[in-house]
N, C-alpha and C positions, 0 to 999 in steps of 0.2 A: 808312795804318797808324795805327791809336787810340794814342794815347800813352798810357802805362801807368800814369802815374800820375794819373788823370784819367777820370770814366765809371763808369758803376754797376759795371762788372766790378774797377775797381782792387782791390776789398776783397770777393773771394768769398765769396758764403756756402759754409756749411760743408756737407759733402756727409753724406750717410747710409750706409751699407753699402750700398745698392739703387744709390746712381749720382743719388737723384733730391736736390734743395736742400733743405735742414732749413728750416722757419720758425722765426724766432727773435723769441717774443711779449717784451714789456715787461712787467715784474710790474707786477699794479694797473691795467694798463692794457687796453682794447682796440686798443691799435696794435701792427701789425706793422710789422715795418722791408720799406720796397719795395727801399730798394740806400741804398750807400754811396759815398761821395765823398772824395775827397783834399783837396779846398780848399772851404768854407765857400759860395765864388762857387757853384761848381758844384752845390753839394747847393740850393742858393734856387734857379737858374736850373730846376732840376728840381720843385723843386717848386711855383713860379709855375707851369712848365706844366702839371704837373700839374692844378692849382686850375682853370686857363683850361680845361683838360678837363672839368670839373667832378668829381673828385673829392677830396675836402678830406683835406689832405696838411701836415705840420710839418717845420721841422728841429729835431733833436735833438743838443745837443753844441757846439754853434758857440760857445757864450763859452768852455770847456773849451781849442775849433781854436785862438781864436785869443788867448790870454792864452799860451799857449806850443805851438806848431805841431811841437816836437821831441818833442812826447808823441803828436801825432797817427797816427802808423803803431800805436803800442803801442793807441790807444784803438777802431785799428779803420776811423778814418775820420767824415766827419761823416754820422749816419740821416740817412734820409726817411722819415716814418715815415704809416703813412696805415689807417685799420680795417681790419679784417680782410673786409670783403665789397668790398672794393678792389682787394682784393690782385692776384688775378692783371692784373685790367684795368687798373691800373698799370703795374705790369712787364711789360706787352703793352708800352703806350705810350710807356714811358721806353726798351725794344729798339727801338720802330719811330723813336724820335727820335733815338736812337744811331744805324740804319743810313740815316738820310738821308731817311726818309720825309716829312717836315713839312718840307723846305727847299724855299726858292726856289730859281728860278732868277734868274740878274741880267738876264734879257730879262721876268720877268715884270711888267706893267703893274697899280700896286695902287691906282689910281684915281687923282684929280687932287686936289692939296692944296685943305684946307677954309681 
């Protein structure tokens, strides 16, 4: 069970009349937000993997999280925020790292130390 407070779905995006996710641009910007986060850790931990994907990704919001974290719910949560010709292939690969696809196992062997 996903803890809820925690994981790009904590902070839904906002829905349309159709059922299908609004994208929600940043003025001035060409970044779209890929997902939202509850804790500061979690929005970098995503976005590292992101980068290691190669797609070049920021957080947005983190000195906001964490000079006071009781405004964090109202502010939404901390972006990730990545271009827009990213977008979906992000949000592929931040779902597939949500449902377990990039994990080890602890039997698997990742070479001998250098």
């Amino acid at each position: 069970m996903q803890d809820t407070l925690n994981g790009p779905d904590s902070f839904p995006a906002d829905e349309t009349a159709d059922g299908t996710a609004e994208v929600e641009a940043i003025p001035g910007r060409d970044l779209l937000i890929v997902a939202k986060f509850f804790t500061p850790t979690d929005a970098h931990l995503a976005r590292s993997f992101l980068v290691a994907s190669g797609i070049p990704a920021v957080v947005a919001d983190v000195n906001h999280a964490q000079a006071d974290q009781f405004l964090l719910p109202a502010m939404g949560g901390v972006r990730v925020l990545a271009p827009e010709e990213y977008l979906q292939q992000a949000r592929e690969l931040l779902a597939a790292r949500e449902h377990g696809d990039f994990t080890l196992s602890d039997d698997v062997d990742v070479g001998q130390p250098e």
